[in-house]
N, C-alpha and C positions, 0 to 999 in steps of 0.2 A: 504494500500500500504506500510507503515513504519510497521505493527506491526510486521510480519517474523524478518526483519531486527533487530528492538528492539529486538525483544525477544531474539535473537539470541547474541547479547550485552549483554542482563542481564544477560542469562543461563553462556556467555564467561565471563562476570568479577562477579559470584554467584564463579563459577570453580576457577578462579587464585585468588580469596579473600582465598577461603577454602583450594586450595594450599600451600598457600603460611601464612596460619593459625598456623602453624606447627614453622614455622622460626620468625615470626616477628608479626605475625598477622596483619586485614586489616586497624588498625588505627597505626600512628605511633608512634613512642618512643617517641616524647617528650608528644603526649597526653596518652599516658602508664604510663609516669609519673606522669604528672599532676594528673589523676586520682588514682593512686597509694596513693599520698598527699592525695587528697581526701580523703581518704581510712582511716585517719587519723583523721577525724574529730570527735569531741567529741558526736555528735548527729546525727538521719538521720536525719535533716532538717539542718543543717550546711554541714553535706558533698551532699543532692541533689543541693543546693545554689552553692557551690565549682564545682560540676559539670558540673552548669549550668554556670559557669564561665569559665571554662576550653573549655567550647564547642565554646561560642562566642568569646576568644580569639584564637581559635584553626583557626575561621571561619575570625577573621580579622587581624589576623599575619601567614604567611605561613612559617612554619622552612624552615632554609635552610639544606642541606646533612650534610653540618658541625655540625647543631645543633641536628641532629639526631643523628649520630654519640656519641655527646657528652652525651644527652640524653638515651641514648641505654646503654651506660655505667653505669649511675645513677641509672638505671631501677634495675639493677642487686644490687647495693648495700645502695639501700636505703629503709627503715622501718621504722613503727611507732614505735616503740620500742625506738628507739635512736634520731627519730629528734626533739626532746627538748634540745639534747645536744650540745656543739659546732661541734663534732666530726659529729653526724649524720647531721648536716644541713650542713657540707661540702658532707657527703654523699649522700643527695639529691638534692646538684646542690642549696641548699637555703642562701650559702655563701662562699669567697672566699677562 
């Protein structure tokens, strides 16, 4: 009796995830970041640890618009490259 219905939810939010993949994709900017940092880790087993951190903080803090916002800006200007520096860990959001 529910499976039409389901199915009909998943195919609708499969479509505006993949829509919408283009602009922003379907996780948000601050976990774009997060994983970005990630991204930075000196080993695979320190950056799947990092990941796995960013998931369960993702899952028990919920940004708010403002922090996406804020996020979505860092996304753009932040690299491994430079966040060792002062300069780059203001560019990814890791200091004031």
């Amino acid at each position: 009796m529910f499976a039409a219905p389901m199915r009909r939810l998943l195919i609708t939010a499969a479509l505006l995830c993949s829509t919408l993949s283009g602009l922003a994709g379907c996780k948000g900017a601050c976990r774009e970041l997060s994983e970005k940092l990630c991204d930075c880790s000196t080993n695979s087993v320190e950056k799947e640890l990092c990941l796995q951190r960013a998931a369960q903080e993702e899952s028990r803090v919920e940004p708010t618009e403002e922090d996406e916002a804020v996020c979505e800006q860092l996304v753009e200007s932040c690299n491994c490259r430079e966040v060792e520096t002062e300069a780059g860990k203001r560019a990814c959001g890791l200091s004031r």
